[in-house]
Backbone as CSV, one residue per row, in Angstrom:
resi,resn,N_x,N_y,N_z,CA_x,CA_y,CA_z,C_x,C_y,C_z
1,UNK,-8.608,11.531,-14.614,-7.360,10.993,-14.141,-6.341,11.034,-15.279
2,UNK,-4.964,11.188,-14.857,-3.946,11.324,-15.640,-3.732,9.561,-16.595
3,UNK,-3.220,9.401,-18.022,-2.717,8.400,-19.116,-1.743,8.377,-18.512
4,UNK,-1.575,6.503,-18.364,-0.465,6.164,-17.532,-0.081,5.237,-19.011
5,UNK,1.414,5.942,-19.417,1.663,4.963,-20.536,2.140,3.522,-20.207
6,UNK,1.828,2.330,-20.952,2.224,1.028,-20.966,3.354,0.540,-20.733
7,UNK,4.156,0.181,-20.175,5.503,-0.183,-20.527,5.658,-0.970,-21.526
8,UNK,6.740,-0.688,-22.575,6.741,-1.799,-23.668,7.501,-3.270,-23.392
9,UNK,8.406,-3.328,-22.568,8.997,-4.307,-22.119,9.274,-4.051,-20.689
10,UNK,8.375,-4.284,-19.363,8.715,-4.147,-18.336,9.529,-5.484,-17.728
11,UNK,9.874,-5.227,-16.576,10.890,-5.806,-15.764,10.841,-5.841,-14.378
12,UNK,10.592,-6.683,-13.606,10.718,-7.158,-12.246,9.026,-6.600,-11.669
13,UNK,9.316,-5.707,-10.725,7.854,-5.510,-10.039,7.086,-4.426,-11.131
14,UNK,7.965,-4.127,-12.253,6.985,-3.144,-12.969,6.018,-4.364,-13.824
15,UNK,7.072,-5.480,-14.741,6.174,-6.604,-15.229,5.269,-7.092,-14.334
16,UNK,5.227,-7.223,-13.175,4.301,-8.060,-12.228,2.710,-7.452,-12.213
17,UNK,3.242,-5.957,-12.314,1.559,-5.119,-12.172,0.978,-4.636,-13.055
18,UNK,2.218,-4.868,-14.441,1.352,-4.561,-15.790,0.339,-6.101,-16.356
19,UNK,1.347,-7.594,-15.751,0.193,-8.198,-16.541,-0.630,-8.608,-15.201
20,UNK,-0.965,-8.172,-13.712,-1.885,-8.173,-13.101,-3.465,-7.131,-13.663
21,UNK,-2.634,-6.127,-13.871,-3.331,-4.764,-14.737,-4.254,-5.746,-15.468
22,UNK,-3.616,-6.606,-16.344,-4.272,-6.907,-17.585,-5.526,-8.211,-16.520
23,UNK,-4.864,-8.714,-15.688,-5.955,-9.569,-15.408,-7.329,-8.541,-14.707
24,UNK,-7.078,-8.182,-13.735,-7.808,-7.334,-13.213,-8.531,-6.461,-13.896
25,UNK,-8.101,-6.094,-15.333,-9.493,-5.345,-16.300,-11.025,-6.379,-16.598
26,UNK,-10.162,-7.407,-16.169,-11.174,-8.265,-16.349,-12.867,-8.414,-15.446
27,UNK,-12.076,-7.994,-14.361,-12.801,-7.793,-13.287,-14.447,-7.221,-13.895
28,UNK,-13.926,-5.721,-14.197,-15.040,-5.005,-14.688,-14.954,-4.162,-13.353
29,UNK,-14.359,-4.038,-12.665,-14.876,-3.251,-11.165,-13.632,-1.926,-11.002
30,UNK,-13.388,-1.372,-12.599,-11.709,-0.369,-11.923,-11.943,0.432,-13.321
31,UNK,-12.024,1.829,-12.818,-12.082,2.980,-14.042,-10.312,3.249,-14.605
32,UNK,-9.739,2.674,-13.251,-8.103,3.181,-13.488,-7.746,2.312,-12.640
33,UNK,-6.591,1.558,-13.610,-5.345,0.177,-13.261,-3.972,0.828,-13.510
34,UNK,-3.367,1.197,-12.139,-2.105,1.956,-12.359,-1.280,1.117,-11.855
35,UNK,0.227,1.638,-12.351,1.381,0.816,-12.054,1.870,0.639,-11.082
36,UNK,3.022,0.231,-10.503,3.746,0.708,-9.117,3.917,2.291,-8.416
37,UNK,3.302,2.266,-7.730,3.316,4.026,-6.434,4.452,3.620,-6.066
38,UNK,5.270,4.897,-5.886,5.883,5.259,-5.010,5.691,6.073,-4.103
39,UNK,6.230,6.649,-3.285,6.197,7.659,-2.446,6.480,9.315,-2.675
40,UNK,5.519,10.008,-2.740,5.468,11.010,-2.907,5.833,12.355,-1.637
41,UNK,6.084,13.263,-1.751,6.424,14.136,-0.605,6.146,15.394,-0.674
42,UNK,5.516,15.877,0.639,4.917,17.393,0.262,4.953,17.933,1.586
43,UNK,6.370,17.951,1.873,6.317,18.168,3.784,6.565,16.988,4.451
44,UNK,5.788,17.378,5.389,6.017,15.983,5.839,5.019,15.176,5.670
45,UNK,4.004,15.181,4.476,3.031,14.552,4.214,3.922,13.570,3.259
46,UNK,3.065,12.413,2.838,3.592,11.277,1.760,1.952,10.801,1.324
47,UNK,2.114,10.978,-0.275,0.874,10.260,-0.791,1.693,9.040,-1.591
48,UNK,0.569,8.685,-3.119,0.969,8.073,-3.598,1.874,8.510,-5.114
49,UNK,2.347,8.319,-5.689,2.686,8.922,-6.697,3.275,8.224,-8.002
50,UNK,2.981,7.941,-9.395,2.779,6.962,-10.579,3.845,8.052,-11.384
51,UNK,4.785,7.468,-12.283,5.225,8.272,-13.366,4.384,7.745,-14.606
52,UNK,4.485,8.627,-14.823,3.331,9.275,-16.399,3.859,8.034,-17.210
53,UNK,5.163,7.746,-17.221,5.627,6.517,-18.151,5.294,7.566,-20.236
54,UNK,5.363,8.804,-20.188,5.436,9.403,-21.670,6.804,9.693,-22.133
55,UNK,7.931,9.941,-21.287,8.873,10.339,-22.092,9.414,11.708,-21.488
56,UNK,8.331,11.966,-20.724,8.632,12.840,-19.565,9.174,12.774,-18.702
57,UNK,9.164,13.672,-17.460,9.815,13.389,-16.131,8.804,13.195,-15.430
58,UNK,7.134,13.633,-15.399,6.262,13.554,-15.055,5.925,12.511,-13.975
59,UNK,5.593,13.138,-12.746,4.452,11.910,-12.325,3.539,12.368,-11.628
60,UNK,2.486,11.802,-11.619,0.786,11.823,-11.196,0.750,11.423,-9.903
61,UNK,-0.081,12.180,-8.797,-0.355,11.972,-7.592,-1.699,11.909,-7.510
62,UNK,-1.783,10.360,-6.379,-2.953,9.599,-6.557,-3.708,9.734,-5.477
63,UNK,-4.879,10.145,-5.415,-5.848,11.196,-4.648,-7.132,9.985,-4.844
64,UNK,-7.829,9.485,-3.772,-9.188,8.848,-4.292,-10.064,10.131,-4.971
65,UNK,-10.906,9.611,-5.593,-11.667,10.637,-6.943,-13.221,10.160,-6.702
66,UNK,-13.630,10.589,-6.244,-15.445,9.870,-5.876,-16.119,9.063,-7.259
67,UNK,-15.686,9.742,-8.129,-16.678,9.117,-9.498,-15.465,8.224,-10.036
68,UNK,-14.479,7.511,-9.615,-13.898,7.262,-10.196,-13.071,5.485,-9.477
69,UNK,-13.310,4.669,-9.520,-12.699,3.440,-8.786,-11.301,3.361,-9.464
70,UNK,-10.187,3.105,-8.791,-9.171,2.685,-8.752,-8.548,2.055,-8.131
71,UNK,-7.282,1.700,-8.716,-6.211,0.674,-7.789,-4.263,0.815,-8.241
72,UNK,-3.799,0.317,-7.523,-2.457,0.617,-8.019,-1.539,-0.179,-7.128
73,UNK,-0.414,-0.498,-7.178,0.326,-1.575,-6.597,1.287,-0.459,-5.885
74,UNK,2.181,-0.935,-4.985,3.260,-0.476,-3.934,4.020,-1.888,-3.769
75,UNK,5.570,-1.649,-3.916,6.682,-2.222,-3.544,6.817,-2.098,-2.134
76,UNK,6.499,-3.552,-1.264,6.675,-3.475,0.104,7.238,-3.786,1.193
77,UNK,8.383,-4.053,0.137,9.770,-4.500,0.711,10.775,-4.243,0.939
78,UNK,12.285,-4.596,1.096,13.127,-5.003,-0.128,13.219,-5.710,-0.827
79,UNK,13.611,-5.469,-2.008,13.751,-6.286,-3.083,14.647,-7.407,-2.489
80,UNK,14.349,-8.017,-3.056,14.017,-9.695,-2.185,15.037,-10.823,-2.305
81,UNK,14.540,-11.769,-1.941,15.594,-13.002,-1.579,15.945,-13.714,-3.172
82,UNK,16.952,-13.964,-3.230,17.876,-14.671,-4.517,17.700,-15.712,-3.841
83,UNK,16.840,-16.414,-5.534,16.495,-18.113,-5.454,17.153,-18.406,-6.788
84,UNK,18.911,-18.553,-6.851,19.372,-18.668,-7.970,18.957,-17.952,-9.314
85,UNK,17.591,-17.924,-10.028,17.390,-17.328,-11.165,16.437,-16.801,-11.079
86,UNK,15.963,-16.790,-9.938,14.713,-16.018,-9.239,15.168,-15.549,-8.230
87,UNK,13.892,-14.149,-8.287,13.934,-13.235,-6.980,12.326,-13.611,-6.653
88,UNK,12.155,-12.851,-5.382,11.208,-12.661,-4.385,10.747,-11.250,-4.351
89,UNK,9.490,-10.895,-4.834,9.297,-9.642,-4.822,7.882,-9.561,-3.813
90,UNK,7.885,-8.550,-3.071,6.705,-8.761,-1.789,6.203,-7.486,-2.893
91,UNK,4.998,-7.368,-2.822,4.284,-6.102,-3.429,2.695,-5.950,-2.633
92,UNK,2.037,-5.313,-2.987,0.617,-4.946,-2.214,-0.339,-4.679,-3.214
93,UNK,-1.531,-4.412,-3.539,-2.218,-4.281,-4.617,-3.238,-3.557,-3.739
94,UNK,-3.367,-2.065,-3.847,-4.230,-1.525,-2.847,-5.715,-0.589,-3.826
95,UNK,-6.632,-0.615,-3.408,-7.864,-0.738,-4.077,-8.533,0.636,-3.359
96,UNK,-9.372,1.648,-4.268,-10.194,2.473,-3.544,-11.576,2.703,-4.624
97,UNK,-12.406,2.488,-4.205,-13.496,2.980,-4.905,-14.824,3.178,-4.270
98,UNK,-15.872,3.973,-4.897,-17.235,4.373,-4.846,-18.325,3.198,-5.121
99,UNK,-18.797,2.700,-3.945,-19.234,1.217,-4.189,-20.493,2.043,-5.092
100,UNK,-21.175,2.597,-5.095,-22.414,3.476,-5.393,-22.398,3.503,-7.263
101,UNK,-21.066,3.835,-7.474,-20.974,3.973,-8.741,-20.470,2.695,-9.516
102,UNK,-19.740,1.605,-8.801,-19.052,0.230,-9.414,-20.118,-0.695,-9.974
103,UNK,-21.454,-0.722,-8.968,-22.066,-1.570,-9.753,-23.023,-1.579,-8.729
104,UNK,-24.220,0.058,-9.565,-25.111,0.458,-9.275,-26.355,-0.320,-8.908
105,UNK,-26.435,-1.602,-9.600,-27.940,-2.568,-8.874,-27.755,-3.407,-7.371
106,UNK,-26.419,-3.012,-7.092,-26.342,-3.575,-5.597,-26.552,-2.453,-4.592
107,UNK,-26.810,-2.770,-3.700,-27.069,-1.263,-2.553,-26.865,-1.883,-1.308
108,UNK,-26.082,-2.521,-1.450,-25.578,-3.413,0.102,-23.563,-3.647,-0.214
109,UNK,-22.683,-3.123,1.176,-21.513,-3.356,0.918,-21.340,-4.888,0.632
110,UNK,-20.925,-4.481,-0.778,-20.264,-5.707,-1.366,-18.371,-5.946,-1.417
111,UNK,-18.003,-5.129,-0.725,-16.829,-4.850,-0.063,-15.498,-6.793,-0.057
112,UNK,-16.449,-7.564,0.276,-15.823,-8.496,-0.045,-16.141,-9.063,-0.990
113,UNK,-16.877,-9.016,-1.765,-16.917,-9.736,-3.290,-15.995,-8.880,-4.019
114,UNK,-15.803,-8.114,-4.028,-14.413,-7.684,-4.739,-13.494,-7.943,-4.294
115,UNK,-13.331,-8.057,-2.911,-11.271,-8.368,-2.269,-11.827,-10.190,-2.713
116,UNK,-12.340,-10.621,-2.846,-12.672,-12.219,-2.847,-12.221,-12.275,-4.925
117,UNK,-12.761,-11.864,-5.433,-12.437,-11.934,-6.590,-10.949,-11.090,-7.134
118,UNK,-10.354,-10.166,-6.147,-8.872,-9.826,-6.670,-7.881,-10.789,-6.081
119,UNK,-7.943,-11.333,-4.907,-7.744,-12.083,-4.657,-7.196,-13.839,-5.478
120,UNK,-8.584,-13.822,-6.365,-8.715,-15.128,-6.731,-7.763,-14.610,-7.825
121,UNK,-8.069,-13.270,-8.551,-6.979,-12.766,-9.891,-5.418,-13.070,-9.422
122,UNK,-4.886,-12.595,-8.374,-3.614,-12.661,-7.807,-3.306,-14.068,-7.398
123,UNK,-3.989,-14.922,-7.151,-3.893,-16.399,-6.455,-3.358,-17.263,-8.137
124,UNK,-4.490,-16.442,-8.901,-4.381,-17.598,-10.482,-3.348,-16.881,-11.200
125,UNK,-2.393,-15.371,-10.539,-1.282,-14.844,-11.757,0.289,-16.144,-10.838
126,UNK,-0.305,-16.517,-9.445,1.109,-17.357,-9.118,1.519,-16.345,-7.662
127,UNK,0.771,-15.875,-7.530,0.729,-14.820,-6.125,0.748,-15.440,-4.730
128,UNK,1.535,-15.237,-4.014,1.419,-16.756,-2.396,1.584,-15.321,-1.343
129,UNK,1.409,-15.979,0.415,2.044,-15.533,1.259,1.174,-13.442,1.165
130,UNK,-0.216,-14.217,1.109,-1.531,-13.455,0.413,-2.545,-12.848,1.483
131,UNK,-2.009,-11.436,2.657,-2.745,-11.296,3.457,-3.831,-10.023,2.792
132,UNK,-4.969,-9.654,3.616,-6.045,-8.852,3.092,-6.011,-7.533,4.256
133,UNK,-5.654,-6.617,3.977,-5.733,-5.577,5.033,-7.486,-4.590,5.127
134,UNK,-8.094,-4.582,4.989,-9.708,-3.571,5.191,-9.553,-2.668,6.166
135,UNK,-8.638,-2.229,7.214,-8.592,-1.607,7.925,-7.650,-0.118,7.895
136,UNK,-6.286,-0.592,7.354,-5.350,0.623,7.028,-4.993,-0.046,5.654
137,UNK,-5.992,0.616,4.780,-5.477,0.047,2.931,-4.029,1.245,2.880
138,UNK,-4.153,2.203,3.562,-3.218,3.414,2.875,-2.101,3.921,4.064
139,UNK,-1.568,2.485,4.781,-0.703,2.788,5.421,0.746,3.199,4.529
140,UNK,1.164,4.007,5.067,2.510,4.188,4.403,1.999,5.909,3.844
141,UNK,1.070,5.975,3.463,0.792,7.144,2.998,0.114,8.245,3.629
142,UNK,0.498,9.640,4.457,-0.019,10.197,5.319,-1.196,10.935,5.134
143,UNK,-1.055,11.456,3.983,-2.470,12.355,3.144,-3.854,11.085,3.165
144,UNK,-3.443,9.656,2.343,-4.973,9.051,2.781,-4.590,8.673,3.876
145,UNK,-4.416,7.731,4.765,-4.455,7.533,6.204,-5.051,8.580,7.230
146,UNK,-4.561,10.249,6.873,-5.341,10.887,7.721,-7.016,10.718,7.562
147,UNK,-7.238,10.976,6.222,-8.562,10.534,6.121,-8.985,9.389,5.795
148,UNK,-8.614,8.146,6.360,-8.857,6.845,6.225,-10.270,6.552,6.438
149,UNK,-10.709,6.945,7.280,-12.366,7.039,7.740,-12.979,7.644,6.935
150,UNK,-12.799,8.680,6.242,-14.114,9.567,5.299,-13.565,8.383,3.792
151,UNK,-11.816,7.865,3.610,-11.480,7.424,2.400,-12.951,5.457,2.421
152,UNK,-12.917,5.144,3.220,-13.834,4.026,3.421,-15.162,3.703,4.067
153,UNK,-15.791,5.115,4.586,-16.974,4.836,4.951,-17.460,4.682,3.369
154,UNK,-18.723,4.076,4.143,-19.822,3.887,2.916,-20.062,5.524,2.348
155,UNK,-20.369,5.216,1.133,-20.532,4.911,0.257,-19.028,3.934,-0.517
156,UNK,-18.055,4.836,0.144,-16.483,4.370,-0.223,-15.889,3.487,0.542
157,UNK,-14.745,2.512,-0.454,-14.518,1.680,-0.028,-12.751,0.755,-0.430
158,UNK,-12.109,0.867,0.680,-10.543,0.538,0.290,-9.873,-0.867,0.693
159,UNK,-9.346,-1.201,0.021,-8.534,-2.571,1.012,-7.488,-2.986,-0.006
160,UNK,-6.681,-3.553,0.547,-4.921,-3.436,0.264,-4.656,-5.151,0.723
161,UNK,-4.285,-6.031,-0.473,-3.677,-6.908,-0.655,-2.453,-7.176,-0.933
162,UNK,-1.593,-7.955,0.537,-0.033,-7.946,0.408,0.041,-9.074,-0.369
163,UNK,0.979,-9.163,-1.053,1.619,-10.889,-2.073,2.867,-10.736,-1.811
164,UNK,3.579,-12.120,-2.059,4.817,-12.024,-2.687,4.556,-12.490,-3.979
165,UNK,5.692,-12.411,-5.199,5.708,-12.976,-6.300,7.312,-13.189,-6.898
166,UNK,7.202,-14.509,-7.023,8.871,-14.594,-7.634,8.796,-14.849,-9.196
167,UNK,10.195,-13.523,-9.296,9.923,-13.092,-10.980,11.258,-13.955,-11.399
168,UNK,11.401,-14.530,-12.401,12.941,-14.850,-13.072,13.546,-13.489,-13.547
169,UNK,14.852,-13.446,-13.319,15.349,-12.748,-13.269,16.765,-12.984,-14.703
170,UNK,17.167,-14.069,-15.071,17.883,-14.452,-15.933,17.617,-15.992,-16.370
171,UNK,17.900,-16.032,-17.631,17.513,-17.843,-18.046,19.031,-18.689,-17.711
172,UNK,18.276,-19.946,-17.308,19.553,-20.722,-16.490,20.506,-21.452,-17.348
């Protein structure tokens, strides 16, 4: 998978998923913690798509990878309601991985002990208004959605957590 550089001082929904990033390494359950997707285009297909964040123009299109668990956030809104020095940012935190390879001494879908523990990560960063999707993790995106069924049968496994999160936006 493509080096997604750090932001050195992020801002609004990019800060929100760099220090989620940081909680969620914690996990132990993600080969790759990427930033905000956008929407990518290839026809009339739409995947996901990360800028490289090097200095480039670059950006990386995000494909599930069998040997490889990942996750990455999507902006799922508009940018949001003004609460004087705060905004409202709705975002999603959507998850795909190879249960087979995450944590080889289990052999039974453990499918919710992971949305149960990202969950609890997003609940303790200040995360509310916290639904769990297991059914269409990759709505919005036409390339996985077509294969939504081969992207989450067993062995594989996806699910997409909506939040809101209100960021300060200026000191009062």
């Amino acid at each position: 998978m493509a080096t997604i550089t750090a932001f050195t001082a992020p801002y609004l929904w990019d800060k929100i998923a760099q220090q989620l990033n940081t909680q969620l390494n914690t996990l132990g359950y993600f080969d790759d913690l990427y930033m905000v997707a956008h929407v990518g285009y290839d026809g009339d297909e739409t995947f996901p798509e990360i800028y490289k964040n090097d200095g480039s123009r670059e950006n990386f299109r995000l494909l599930p990878d069998s040997s490889r668990a990942m996750s990455f956030f999507i902006v799922t809104g508009d940018m949001p309601e003004n609460e004087e020095y705060h905004l409202t940012c709705p975002m999603a935190l959507c998850v795909w991985m190879n249960l087979e390879l995450v944590e080889t001494a289990k052999n039974y879908d453990y499918t919710s002990e992971i949305v149960r523990d990202c969950f609890n990560t997003l609940r303790a960063y200040g995360c509310y208004d916290m639904t769990v999707d297991i059914n269409t993790p990759f709505d919005g995106f036409t390339q996985l959605a077509k294969g939504v069924s081969a992207n989450i049968m067993r062995p594989y496994s996806g699910f997409k957590i909506s939040f809101s999160k209100s960021i300060e936006i200026c000191q009062p």
